[in-house]
N, C-alpha and C positions, 0 to 999 in steps of 0.2 A: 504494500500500500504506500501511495506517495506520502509527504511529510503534510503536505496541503489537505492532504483526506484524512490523516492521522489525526491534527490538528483539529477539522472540522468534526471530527466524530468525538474526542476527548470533554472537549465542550459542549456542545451539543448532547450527550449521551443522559447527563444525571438531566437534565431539563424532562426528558421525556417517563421520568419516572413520577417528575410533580403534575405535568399539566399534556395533554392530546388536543392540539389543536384540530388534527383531525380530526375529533370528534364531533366541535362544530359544524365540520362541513359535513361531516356526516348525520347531524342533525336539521342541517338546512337542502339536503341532497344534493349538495353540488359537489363534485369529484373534481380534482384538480389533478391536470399528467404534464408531462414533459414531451415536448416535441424538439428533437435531434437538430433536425432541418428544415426548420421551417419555411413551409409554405404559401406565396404568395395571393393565391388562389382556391379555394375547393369546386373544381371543376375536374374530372377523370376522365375529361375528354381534351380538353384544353392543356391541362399540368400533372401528366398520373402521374407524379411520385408514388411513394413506398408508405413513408409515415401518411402521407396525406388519404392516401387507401384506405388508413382504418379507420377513417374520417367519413369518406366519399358512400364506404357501405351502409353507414347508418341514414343517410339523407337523401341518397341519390337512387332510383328501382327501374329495374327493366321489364320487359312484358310476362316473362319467366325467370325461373330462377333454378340451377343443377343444384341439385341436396346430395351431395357428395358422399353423407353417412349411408346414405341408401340408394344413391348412384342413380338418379332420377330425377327428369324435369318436377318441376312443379309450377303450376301458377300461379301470377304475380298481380300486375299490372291487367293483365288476358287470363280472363276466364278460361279460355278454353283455346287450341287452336287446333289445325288439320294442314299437313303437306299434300295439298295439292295434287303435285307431281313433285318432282328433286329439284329446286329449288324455287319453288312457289309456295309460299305459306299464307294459312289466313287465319287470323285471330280476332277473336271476340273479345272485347275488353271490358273489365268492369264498369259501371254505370254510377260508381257511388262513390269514386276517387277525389280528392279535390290535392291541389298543392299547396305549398305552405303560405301561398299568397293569399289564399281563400279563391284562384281561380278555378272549374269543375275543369277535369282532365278530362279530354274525348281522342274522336279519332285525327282531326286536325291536330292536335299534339305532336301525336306518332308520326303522323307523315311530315310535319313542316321540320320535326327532330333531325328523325333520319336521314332526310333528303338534304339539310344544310348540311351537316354533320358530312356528307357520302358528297358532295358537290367537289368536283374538280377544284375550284378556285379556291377552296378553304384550303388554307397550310397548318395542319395539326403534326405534330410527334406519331409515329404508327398509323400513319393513312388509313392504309390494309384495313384494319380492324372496321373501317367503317366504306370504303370506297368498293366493296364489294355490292353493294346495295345499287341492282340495278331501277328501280322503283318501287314507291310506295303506293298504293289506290287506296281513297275513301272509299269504301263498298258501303256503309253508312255510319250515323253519330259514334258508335261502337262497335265496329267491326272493320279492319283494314287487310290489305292482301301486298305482303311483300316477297319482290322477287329478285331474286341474286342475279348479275351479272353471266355467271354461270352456277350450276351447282357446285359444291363444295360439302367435303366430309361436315364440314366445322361450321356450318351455319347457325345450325341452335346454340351448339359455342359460344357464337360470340354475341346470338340476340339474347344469349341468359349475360355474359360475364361483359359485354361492354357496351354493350344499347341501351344506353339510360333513358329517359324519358323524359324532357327540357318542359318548364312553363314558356308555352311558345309567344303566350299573349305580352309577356317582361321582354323575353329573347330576342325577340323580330322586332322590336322597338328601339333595340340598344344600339348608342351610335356606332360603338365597340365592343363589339359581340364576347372576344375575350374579356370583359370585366365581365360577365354577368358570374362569375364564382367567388366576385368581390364584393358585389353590392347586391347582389340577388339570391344564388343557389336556389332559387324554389324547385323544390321538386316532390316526390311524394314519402320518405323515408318516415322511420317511426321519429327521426329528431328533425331537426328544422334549425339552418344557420343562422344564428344571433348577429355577429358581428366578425369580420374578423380583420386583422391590421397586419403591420412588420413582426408582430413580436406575441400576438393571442387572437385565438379562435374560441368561439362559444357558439355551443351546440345546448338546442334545449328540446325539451322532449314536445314532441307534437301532439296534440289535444286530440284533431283531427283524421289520425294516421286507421288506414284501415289494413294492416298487415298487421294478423293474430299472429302470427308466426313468430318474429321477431321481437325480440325483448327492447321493455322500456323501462330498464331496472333502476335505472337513476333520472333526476328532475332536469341535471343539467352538468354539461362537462365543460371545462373552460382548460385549454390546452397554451403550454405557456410555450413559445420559442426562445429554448435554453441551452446552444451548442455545447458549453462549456462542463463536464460530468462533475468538476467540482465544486461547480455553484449550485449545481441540479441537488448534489448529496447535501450541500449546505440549505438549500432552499429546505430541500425532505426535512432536514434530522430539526429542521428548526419548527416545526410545522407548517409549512406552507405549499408542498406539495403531497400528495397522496399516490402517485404511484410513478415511475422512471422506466423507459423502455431501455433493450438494451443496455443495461449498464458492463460495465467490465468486470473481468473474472478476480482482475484484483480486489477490485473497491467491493465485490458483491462476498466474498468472503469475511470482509468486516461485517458488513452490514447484516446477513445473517446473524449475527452473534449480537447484532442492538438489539436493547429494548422496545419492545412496540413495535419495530420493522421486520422484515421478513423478504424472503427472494421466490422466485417462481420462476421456474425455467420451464416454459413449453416450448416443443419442438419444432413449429414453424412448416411455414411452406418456401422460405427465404432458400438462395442457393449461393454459395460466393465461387466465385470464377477469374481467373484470371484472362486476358485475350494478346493474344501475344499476334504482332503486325506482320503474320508471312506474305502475304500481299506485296511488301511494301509498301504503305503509304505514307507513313512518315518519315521524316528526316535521315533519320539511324534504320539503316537497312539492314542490320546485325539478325532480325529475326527470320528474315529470305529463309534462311540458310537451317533446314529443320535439325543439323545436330545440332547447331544451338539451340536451339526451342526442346531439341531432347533434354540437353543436359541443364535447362533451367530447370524441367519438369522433377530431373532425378535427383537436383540440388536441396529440395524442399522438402524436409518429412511431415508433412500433413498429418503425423498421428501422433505426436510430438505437439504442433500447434494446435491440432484440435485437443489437444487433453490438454494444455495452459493458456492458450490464449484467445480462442474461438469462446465468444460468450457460452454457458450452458452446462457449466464444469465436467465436460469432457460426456454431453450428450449427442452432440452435434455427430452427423454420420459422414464419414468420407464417401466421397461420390463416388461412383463405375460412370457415367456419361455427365452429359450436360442435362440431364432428367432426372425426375426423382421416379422412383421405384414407384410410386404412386399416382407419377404423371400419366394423365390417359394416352395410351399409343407408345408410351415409354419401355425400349426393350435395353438392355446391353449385351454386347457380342466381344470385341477384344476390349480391351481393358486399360485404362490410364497406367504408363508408363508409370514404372516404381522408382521409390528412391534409392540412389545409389551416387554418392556422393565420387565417389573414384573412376567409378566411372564417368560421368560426367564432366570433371578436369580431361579425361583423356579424349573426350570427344570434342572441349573448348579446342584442347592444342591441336585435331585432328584439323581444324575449321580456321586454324590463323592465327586463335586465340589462348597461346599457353600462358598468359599472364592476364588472360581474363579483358575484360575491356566496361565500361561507364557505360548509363543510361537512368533515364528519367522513368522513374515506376509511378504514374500516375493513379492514384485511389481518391476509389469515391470519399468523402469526409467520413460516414458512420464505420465504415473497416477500416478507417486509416492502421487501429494496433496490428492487425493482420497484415497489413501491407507492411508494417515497419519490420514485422517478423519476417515476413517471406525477402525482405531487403537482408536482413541478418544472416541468414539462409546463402541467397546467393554470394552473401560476402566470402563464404567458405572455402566458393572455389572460383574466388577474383573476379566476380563480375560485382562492382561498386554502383548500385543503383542507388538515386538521391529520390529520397520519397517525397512525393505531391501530391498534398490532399486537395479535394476541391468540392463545391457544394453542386447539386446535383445539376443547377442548367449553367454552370459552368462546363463541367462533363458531358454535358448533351453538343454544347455547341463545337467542344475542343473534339469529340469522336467525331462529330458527321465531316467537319473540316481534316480528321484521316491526319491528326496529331497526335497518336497515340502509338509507341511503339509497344509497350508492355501497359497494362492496365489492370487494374485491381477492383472490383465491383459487386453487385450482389444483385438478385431479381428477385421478386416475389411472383413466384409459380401461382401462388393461391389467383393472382389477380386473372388468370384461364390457365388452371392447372390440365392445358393438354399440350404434348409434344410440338404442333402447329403452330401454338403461339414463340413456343420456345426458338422455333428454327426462325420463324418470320425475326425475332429481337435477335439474334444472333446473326442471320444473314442478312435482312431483309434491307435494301435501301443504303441509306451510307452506312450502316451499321456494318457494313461486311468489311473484315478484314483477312479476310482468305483467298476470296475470288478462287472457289473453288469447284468445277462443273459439276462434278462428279454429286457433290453437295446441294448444289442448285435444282440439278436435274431432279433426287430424290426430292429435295421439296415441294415443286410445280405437280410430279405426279402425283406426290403424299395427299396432297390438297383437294386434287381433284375424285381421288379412289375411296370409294365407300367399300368394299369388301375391308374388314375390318382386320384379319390378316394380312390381305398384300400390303395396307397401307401399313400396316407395321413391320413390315419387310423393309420396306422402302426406308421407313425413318431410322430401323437398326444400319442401314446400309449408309446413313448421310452420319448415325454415330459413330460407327466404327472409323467412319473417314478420318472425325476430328481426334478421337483417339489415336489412332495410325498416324497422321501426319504432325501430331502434337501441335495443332492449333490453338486449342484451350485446355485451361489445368481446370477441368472440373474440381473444385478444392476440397467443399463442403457443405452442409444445409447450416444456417444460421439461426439458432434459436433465439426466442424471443426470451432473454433474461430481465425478468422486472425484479427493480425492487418497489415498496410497497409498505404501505403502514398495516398492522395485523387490522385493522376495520378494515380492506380491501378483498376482495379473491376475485378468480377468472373463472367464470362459467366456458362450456365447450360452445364453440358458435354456431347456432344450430344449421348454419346452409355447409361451411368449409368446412374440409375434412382437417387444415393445418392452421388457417387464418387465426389470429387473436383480432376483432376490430373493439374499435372506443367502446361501442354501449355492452362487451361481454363482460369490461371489466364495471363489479357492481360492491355494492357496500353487505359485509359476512353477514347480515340475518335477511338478505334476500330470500326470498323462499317460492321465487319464479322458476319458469322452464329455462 
């Protein structure tokens, strides 16, 4: 533990044996969290971050929704729907919606949504996810018929995990269609956006919400944007927050052992990865060259950092691909290169490099400890990477610009835990840094194959690719380590098989689903 969290815990600690500030707010129902990275927007259309995700599920609904625990659509938004043919859908909506504006939701929603959303001319993050939508039809007030571009395996995919449903009557009015996650968000969620700024979001529970499904276990969450982990533990141990996502393996070893606080590590759908530039697209053309990319692979023992410094104390699972076991369509065939320290010096010298050579290891800010470790790692066998951390639409705009020779990053699977989305954010657009046919090809056909074995054929064949050619270090899954005052616990999210979002977390004499 640092001397700065030592300090803040010694102090802090007899305090909380006299007085629980937390208990206030757990008398007035407002939960107070930490947000990482905060987010300038809650729109999941506009700005999907990661923290901002566990934000976006409680407020923002699609027509349907995959219930994961039992591997089945269910309905949302739409009563009811019927495919057509392979890729024509039509759906009945319900009749008794309204949004958090008090406007009534109908079928003019859905189409004017989808159709801006799917428009050529809008430049979103992940097109794809939405520019497959060849048309929307009024068929009447509640009932619409959409149809895809072409068919695709993953349509209900992505009308359950990224087809929100926008108040079109706010939307279509705004000078600046991106603020509406600043000044608006209406949409139909059990909570409803308060407010939010640079620095806090406030979510309150919606009066009006007609999803029995989802919990509404707290009155109101106010989420503070607090990069720093030792101000977060000093804000906690003082009473002023109630729960920390992600915290570190150091800090959360104390903090178990405080009074009144507590740790929870669930397992997540998170995945951390590294992407190493064979392409060439950056400056440093050192990763061309795959026995370097071998022997950065064999430089890293991954079971070693996941048992000290992967949040989760050493729950987190080494990957076999770029999927989780749990991912739909997810297969593994050869297997990520092991570690092997000696070997990998002899592969630097085979390549130019007996004395190793400099490079920029770019990481997202929330893994930066991971990133410093896999920098320590390669120090071993002379390769000197200077680690940079950066906030996430930093990282967006330095990847598509193909500035990135080694990178250190994380994805939330939960956000469409199916192989398809995975390849599309790996390959898809500037995001590729392989330029690899063989890869491309498997995806275009993945996409289009509904026999459920071929297409997992196909995506084992684009896995084994990046295995084999050592384009990514599949690392690890990222748990979600909170700390947490004892009035707090995490209920199981009743749609995600992995997700933790805002409203699961609720105050211990809940006694909801």
């Amino acid at each position: 533990m640092s001397r700065i969290a030592a300090a803040v815990f010694s102090l802090a600690a007899a305090s909380l044996f006299a007085l629980s500030p937390a208990q206030a707010q757990k008398s007035k129902n407002e939960m107070r969290v930490v947000i990482n990275d905060m987010f300038p927007v809650l729109d999941p259309i506009v700005f999907p971050q990661d923290e901002a995700g566990t934000f976006h599920h409680a407020v923002y609904q699609s027509l349907l929704a995959y219930e994961e625990h039992q591997k089945k659509y269910m309905p949302l938004l739409a009563k009811s729907w019927t495919i057509v043919q392979p890729g024509v859908y039509d759906f009945e909506l319900r009749d008794d919606v309204t949004f958090h504006s008090g406007n009534k939701m109908t079928a003019d929603d859905v189409v004017w949504t989808m159709m801006y959303f799917a428009d050529p001319k809008l430049k979103v993050r992940f097109k794809a996810r939405y520019d497959w939508v060849k048309s929307v039809e009024k068929l009447s007030d509640y009932k619409v018929r959409i149809t895809s571009n072409q068919p695709l395996a993953s349509d209900l995919f992505m009308l359950a995990y990224r087809s929100r449903i926008y108040d079109t009557k706010i939307l279509s009015k705004m000078d600046n269609p991106n603020d509406y996650g600043r000044v608006s968000a209406s949409a139909t969620g059990p909570y409803k956006m308060v407010s939010i700024d640079k620095s806090k979001i406030i979510l309150e529970k919606f009066a009006d919400s007609k999803d029995t499904y989802d919990r509404q276990g707290v009155n109101r969450y106010i989420g503070f944007g607090i990069p720093d982990e030792q101000t977060q533990i000093a804000q906690m141990m003082t009473g002023n927050l109630d729960a920390i996502r992600n915290i570190s393996s150091d800090n959360a070893t104390s903090i178990a052992k405080t009074p009144n606080m507590k740790m929870v590590d669930t397992p997540g759908g998170d995945i951390v990865y590294v992407t190493l530039d064979a392409a060439g697209r950056s400056k440093n053309k050192v990763m061309t060259d795959q026995r370097v990319r071998k022997a950065v692979m064999m430089a890293i023992n991954r079971d070693e950092l996941i048992k000290h410094i992967v949040p989760g104390h050493g729950t987190a699972v080494k990957l076999k691909g770029i999927c989780l076991e749990s991912t739909y369509d997810c297969t593994y065939g050869v297997l990520p290169t092991d570690f092997n320290p000696t070997e990998a010096k002899k592969l630097l010298a085979e390549a130019g490099f007996p004395n190793g050579f400099e490079l920029q290891l770019d990481v997202h800010e929330p893994v930066r400890e991971i990133g410093e470790a896999i920098a320590g790692e390669l120090r071993k066998i002379g390769i000197k990477a200077a680690v940079q951390p950066m906030p996430l639409n930093v990282y967006v705009k330095r990847r598509g610009e193909g500035e990135f020779t080694m990178f250190a990053g994380f994805y939330p699977t939960s956000s469409q835990p199916d192989t398809m989305n995975l390849f599309d954010f790996f390959f898809g657009q500037d995001r590729d840094y392989y330029k690899d046919d063989l890869i491309l090809k498997a995806q275009q056909e993945a996409n289009l194959e509904f026999d459920d074995a071929k297409r997992r054929k196909l995506y084992l064949d684009g896995i084994n690719r990046v295995n084999e050619m050592n384009y990514i270090i599949p690392f690890s899954t990222l748990p979600a380590a909170y700390a947490m005052t004892k009035e707090v616990k995490i209920m199981k999210n009743r749609y995600s098989a992995t997700a933790v979002y805002i409203n699961d977390l609720v105050w211990d004499d809940y006694k909801g689903q």
